[in-house]
N, C-alpha and C positions, 0 to 999 in steps of 0.2 A: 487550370485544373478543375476537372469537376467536382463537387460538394458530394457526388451521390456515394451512399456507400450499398454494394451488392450485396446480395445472403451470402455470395464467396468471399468477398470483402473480410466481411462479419463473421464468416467462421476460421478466417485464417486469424484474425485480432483477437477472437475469441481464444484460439491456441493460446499466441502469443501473451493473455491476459492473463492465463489461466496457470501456464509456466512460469511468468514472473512476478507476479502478485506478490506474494509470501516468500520468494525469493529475493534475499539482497543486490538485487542487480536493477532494478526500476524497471514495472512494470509500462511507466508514464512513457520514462525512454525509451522502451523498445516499441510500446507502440506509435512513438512518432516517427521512429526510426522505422517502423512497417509500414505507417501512411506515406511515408516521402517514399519508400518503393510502390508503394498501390497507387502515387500519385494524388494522394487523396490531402488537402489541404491541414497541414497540422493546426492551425489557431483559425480556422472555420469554426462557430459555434455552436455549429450542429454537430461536429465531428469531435467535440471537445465536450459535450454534452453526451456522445455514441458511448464515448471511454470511459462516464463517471457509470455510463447506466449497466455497460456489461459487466463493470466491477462488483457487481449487486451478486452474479453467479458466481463469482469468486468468495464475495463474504459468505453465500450460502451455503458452500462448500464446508467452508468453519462452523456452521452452526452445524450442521447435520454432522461434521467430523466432531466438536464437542460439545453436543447436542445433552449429552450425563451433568457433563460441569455447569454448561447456562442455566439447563433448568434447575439444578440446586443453586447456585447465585440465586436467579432471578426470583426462585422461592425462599429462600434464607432474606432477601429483600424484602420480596412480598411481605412476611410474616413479619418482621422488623419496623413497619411503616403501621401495623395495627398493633404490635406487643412490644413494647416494652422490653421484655425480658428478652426477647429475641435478638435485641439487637446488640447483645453483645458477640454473636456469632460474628467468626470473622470473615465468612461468605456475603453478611449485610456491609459489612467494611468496603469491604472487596468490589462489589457492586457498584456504593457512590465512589469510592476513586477510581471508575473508570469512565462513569456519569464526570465528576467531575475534571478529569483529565481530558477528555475531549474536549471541552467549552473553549480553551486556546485555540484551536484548530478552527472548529466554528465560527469564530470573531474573526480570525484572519483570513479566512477564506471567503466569508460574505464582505468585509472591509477590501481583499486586495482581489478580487474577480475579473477586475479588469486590465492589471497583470498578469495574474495568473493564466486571463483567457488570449491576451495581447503579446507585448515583445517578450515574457515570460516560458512561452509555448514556443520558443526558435528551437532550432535545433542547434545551433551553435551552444546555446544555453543550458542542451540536455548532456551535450560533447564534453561541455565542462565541468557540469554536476557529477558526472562519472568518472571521472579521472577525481575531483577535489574530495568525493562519495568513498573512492578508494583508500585515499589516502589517512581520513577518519576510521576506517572502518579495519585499518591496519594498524592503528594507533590505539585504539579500542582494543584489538587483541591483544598487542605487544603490554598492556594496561590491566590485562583483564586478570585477577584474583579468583573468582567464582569459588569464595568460601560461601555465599549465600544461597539457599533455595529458593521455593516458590512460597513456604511458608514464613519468609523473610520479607517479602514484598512488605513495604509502607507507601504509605499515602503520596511521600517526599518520592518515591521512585517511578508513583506510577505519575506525578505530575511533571516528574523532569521527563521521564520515558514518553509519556503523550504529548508534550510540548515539544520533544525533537520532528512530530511527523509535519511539526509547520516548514521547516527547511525540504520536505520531499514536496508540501504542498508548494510553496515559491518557486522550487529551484527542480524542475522535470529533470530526471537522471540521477536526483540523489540517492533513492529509492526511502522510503517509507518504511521498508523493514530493516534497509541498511539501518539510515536513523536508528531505528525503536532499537534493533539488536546491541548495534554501538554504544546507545546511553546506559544501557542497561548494563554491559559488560564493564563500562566502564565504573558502575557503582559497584560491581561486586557482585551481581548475582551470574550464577553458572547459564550455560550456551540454555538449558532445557529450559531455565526458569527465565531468563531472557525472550526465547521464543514463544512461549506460550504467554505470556505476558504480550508482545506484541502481537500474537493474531487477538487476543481480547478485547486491545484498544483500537485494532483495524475495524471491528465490526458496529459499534456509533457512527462512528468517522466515515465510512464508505459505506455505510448502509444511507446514511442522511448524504451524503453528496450524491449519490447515484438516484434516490428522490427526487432529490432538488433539480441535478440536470436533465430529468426527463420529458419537464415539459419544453425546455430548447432542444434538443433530440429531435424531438416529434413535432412539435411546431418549427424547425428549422427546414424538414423537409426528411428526416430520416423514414424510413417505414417501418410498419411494426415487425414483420418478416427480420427484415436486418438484428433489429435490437430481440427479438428473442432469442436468432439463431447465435447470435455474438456470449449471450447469458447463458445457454444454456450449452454452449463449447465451453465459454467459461469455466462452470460450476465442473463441469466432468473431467479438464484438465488440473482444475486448481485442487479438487481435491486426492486426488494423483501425488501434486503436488505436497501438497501439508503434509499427507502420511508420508513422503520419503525425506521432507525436509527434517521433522523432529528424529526421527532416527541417524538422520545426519550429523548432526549439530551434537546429537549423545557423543561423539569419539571424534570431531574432525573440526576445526577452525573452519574462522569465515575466509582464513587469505587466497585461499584458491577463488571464491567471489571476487574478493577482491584485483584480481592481475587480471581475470575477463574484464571485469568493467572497464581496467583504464587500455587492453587492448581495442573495447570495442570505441571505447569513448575519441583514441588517438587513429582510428580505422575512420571513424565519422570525421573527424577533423577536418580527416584526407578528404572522403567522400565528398563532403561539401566545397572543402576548397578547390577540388579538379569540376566543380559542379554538377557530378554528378545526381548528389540531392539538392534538393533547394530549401532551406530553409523557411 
């Protein structure tokens, strides 16, 4: 199979990035589950490098969607780091626990890369993270209380919440928002204050991986064509996406997520086993 990935390529992954990103269904999964259709090798390191970079137009999507909320963090921060006084607001709080909630993910991802780039990226591997992704994420709701808001967030929530996106970082087809949603329902806080919480901890996390893989991207042989047109289908899909997810998630469970993944995940099973994909 060839390495090369086209501008069609790139804007069909782009779709598909930009749909499942901030959806509980794995964005990782579906698109190795779209490269093994386009033929395109899934644990190539240029292709595995394509995927952290168009992730970049999905985070973007989040910033310009809560473009009010960062820049009060990030200046409630700002002003906290030179006053004193300032830092008893809890938008300065708020800030380093999400600084500090990513640093897990960081360590594991520079430590385990060559799993994650290697037998981690099968596709059998993504088959099973979405059927075992479902089963979490149905136990999470059947669990879930949501007497808490978003004004209930602590430190302890946003580090067990950022520490679950290491399981979608290992395990492609957990999904990363499955995770973050799941831990989070599971402590108590409600569906909105869940999800907003994980697009906040998405935006470190895959803003610094989609850096990091850009120069295997591009030094692997991708072209610059491919990697914008993929970013900027992204960003226009994903943020599609976030305005219909939070409104979602106000009246409706994550189970209906849930019964797609382990349909898609026992659909791939087949696929590969009749070989039609190849792992």
């Amino acid at each position: 199979m060839s390495t090369t990935i086209s501008v069609l390529d790139a804007a069909i992954l782009g779709v598909v990035e930009g749909l499942t990103e901030f959806l509980p269904v794995s964005s990782t999964g579906h698109l190795k589950i779209a490269e093994g259709f386009l033929k395109i090798p899934v644990d190539d390191q240029a292709v595995v490098g394509f995927s952290a970079v168009i992730q970049v137009g999905a985070i973007a999507a989040v910033l310009v969607y809560f473009i009010r909320d960062i820049l009060r963090i990030l200046g409630a921060w700002g002003r906290g780091l030179v006053n004193k006084e300032a830092r008893a607001h809890r938008d300065y709080a708020f800030a380093w626990w999400i600084i500090l909630a990513t640093i897990p993910i960081v360590i594991v991802g520079l430590v385990a890369k060559p799993l994650i780039q290697g037998p981690l990226a099968s596709l059998w591997v993504v088959a099973a993270s979405l059927i075992v992704g479902s089963v979490v994420m149905w136990y999470a709701e059947r669990k879930a209380t949501q007497w808490r808001g978003e004004p209930n967030i602590t430190l302890a929530d946003s580090m067990i919440v950022g520490g679950s996106q290491i399981l979608a970082l290992l395990f492609p087809g957990f999904s990363r928002s499955g995770a973050t949603l799941s831990a989070a329902l599971m402590l108590g806080l409600n569906r909105v204050a869940a999800t907003r919480l994980s697009f906040f901890l998405s935006i470190p996390a895959l803003t610094g991986a989609g850096i990091y893989e850009l120069k295997d991207a591009l030094g692997a042989g991708v072209g610059a064509a491919p990697l914008v047109v993929g970013t900027v289908v992204s960003f226009i899909v994903a943020y599609a996406s976030v305005a219909w997810l939070l409104r979602f998630v106000a009246g409706h469970t994550i189970n209906g997520f849930a019964l797609y993944r382990v349909v898609v995940g026992v659909a791939l099973f087949g696929l590969l086993g009749a070989g039609v994909l190849h792992s």
